[in-house]
TORBATOR-643638 format. One record per residue (C-alpha): residue in one letter; x, y, z. Coordinates in steps of 0.1 Angstrom, whole numbers, plus 5000, padded with zeros to 4 digits. Layout:
N
AXYZ
...
END
This chain:
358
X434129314782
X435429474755
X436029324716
X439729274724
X439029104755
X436728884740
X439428794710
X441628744734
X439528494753
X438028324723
X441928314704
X443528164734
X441027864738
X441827574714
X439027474687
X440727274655
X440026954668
X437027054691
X435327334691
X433327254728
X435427504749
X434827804723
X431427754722
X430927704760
X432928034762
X430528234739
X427228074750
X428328194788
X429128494775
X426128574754
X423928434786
X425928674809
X426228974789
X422528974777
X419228914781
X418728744748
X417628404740
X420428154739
X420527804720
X423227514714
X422627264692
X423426924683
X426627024669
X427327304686
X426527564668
X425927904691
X422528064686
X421528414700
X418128594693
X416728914702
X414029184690
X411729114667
X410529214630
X408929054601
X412229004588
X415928874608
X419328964600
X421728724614
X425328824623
X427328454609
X430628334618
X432328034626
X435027964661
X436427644648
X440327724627
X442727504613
X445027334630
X447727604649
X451827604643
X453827524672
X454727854675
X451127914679
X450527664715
X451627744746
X453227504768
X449527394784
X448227334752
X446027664753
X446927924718
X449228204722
X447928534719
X450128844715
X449629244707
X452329404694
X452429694674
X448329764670
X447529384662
X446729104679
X448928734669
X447728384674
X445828114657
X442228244646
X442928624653
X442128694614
X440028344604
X437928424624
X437228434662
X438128854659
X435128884641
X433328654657
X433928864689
X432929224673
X430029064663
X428928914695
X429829284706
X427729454687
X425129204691
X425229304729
X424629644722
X422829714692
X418929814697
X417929634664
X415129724636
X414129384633
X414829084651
X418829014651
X420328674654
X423828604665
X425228294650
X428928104654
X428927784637
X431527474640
X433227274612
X433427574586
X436827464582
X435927124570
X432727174542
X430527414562
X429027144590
X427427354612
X426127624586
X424327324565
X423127174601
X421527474608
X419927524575
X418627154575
X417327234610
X415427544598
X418027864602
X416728074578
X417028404586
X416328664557
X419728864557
X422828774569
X425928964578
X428628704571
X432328824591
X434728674569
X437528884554
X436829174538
X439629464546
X442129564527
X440429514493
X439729804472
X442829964492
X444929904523
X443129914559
X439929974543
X437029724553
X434929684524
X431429504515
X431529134495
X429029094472
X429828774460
X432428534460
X433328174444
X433227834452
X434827534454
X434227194436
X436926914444
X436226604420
X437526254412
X437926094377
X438725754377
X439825534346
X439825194340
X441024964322
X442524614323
X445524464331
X448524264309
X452324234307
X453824574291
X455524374266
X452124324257
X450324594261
X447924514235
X446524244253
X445224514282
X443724874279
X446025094296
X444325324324
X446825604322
X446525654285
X442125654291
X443225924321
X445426124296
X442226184274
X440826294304
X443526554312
X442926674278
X439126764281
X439626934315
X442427144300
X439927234267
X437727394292
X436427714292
X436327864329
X433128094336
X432928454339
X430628654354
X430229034363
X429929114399
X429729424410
X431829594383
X434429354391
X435429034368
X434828654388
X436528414369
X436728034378
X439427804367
X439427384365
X442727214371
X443726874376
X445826884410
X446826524415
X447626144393
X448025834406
X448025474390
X449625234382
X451324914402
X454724844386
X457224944361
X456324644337
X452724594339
X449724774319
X448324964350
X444024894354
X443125154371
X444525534370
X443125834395
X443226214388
X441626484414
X440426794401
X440427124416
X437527364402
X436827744415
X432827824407
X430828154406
X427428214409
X425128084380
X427827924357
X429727624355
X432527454340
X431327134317
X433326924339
X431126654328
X432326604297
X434826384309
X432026104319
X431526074280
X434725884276
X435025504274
X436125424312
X435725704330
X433825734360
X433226134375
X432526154410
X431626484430
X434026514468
X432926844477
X430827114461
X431527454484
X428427684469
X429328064455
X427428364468
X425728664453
X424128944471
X420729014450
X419829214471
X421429614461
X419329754491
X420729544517
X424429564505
X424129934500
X422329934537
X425429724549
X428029974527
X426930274547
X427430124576
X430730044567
X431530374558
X429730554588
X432630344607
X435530434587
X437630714575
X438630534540
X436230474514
X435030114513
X433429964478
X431029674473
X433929374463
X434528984455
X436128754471
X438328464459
X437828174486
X434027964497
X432228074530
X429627994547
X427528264528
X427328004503
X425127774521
X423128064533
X422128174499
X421627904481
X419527824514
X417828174505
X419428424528
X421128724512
X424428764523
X427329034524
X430528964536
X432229204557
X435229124583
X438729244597
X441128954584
X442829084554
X444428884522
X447028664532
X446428604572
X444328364573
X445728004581
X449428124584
X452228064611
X451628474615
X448328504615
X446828844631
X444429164624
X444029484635
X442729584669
X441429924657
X439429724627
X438129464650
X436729784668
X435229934635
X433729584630
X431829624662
X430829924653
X430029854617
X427429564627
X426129764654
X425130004627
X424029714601
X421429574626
X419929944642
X419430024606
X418229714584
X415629624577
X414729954569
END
């Protein structure tokens, strides 16, 4: 079976509610198409070992995606997948089950240096659930090869290397106050005003900076959403603002400055971790392969949006990111990639795991 055939199978079998059926796909696969040992856990994360070394590099992804268009179901309820013009179409094409495929591919064929894991983890989507399951149940392999995005960044149809990329933080900061009649308000301590100063400390903040491979990784805070309030003519008690904050590695917004006010409580939703390769060896290892693959001239590059890299390094593992999607296909009503880059993907982590660790 071939990387397009696989896409095409793992694409047209529905996993945004469940992922069972793409799992049960790829663990017959990997059983049928090797010799290697094959695991499922709890959640149903899809496991794959074979060779052996002092040191693993795992090959990551993830075969749940986010919930399809309509234009994106068939009339059985199974995804559509189409090829036109050098690409295949359909719901997780690009985010990620492409990927996902070459590297079960190259899995399959790859004689490795060390031992090689194949890994394809549920609930990415949703705050990383399978990644952290497996890292709280003792995956820790010492590389990883993670096959999110990575074409068409240092210039158009070229897959590059991700060094690093941010995170995500998604807070709450509720005010308090108490409740009176708004023609008198002094009587009460109005929640909106105590949320106002709040507003006004988040938009003081500095967002962190650092240098990643010669490129410039910014963060940014911004309050995204306000809510309070009960009625036109009463002093409101309680007012609610959610916070949207983009991390990098080592630095952080002083976000909790904003728990130093009177009435306001800062709570923590979601903390999606930032990555950085410190490893030069293994990212240049994993750039040569990249380019022994490739016409173009790929680069070691950011990216903007949290992976599951993140849990993997601050687990330990150093992590590169290299994949077929390109900016802006991911999660869209048009979503698709390349066939000929899902190819060079193959190839590409065929030639990561014959030649690291070296």
């Amino acid at each position: 079976m071939s990387v397009i055939d696989l896409t095409r199978e793992l694409v047209r079998t529905p996993s945004h509610e469940d992922e069972t059926a793409a799992g049960d796909l790829l663990e017959e696969w990997l059983r049928r198409e090797t010799a290697a040992e094959v695991t499922r856990d709890e959640v149903g994360n899809v496991l794959a070992r074979k060779g052996a070394g002092e040191e693993t590099l795992a090959l990551v992804g993830h075969h749940d995606v986010v919930e399809p268009a309509d234009s994106q179901v068939g009339p059985g309820g199974e995804y559509v997948v189409e090829e036109r013009d050098g690409r295949l179409y359909g719901r997780g094409t690009a985010d990620m089950k492409g990927a996902v495929a070459a590297a079960a591919i190259a899995f399959r064929n790859a004689e490795p240096a060390g031992e090689l894991v194949f890994a394809s983890f549920v609930g990415e989507e949703v705050g990383g659930v399978g990644a952290r399951h497996a890292i709280e149940n003792g995956f820790a392999p010492e590389y990883a090869v993670v096959g999110e995005g990575s074409t068409g960044y240092s210039a158009s149809g070229v897959t590059d290397v991700a060094v690093a990329h941010k995170g995500r933080r998604g807070s709450t900061i509720t005010a308090r106050g108490e409740r009176a009649h708004a023609s008198e308000q002094e009587a009460g301590e109005n929640a909106i005003y105590r949320a106002s100063d709040a507003v006004d400390v988040v938009r003081d903040l500095e967002a962190p900076t650092v240098e990643v491979a010669g490129e410039r990784l910014t963060g940014s805070v911004v309050v995204t959403e306000i809510e309070g309030g009960t009625a036109m003519n009463v002093v409101p008690d309680r007012c609610e603002l959610t916070v949207d904050e983009r991390t990098v590695p080592g630095e952080r917004a002083a976000l909790e400055r904003v728990g130093e006010l009177e009435g306001i409580e800062w709570t923590i939703d979601q903390d999606l971790p930032p990555m950085e390769c410190g490893d030069e060896a293994f990212a240049e290892t994993v750039l040569e392969a990249a380019d022994g693959a490739q016409s173009g001239a790929p680069g070691l590059v950011t990216k903007p949006h949290a992976t599951d890299a993140g849990w993997l390094s601050r687990a330990g593992t150093e992590c590169v990111i290299c994949g077929a999607s390109e900016p802006g296909e991911a999660h869209t009503d048009t979503e698709s990639v390349s066939i000929a880059v899902l190819e060079r993907c193959a190839d590409l982590y065929r030639r990561s795991a014959e030649t690291w660790p070296r």
